[in-house]
N, C-alpha and C positions, 0 to 999 in steps of 0.2 A: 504494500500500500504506500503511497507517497504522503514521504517526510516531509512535502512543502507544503500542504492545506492544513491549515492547525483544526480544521472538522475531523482529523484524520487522528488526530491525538490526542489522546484519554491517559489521563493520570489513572496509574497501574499497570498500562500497557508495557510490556519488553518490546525496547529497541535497543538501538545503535546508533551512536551519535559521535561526531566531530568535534574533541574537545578542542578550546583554542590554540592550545600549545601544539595540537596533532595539523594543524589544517594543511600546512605543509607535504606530510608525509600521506594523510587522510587516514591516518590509523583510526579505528574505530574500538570504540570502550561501550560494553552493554549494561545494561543498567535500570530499572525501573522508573516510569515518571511519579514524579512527587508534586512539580507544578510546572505549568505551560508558561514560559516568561513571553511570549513573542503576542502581542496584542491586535496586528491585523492578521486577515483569514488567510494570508500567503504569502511568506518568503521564498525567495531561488535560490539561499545557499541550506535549509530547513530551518525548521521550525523549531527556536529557543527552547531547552526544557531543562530544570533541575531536575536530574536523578535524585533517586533516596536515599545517598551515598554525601550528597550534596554536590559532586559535579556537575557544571554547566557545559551544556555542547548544544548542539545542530543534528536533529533526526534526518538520518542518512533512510534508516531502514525502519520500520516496525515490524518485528517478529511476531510478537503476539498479540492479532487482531481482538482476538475472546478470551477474556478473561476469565476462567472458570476453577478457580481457587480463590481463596483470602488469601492476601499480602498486608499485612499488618507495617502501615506508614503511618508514623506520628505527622496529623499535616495540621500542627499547630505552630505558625508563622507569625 
């Protein structure tokens, strides 16, 4: 599914994102969303998200469209 529509990204979802220090190389770090930073419905390099880790990157890929387990995220900010 594409990382550039934030309709496309749900906090819980596993993806893969471009942290900043990778954007060079494009290494990807996976990770669960915690919160959607990117405010309009479409970026071209993706779509801002903290992980639950607390890494910031750019959704390259969404691996897991359906979420069908609990992931236990404190998402008190």
């Amino acid at each position: 599914m594409d990382g550039n529509k934030r309709s496309n990204v749900k906090i819980g979802q596993l993806v893969n994102v471009v942290l900043k220090k990778d954007q060079r190389t494009g290494e990807l770090t996976e990770g669960f969303v915690k919160r959607i930073l990117t405010k309009s419905s479409h970026h071209p390099h993706g779509i801002k998200v903290m992980l639950d880790d607390g890494q910031v990157g750019r959704v390259q890929e969404i691996i897991e469209e359906d979420i069908d387990f609990d992931i236990d995220i404190d998402l008190d900010f």
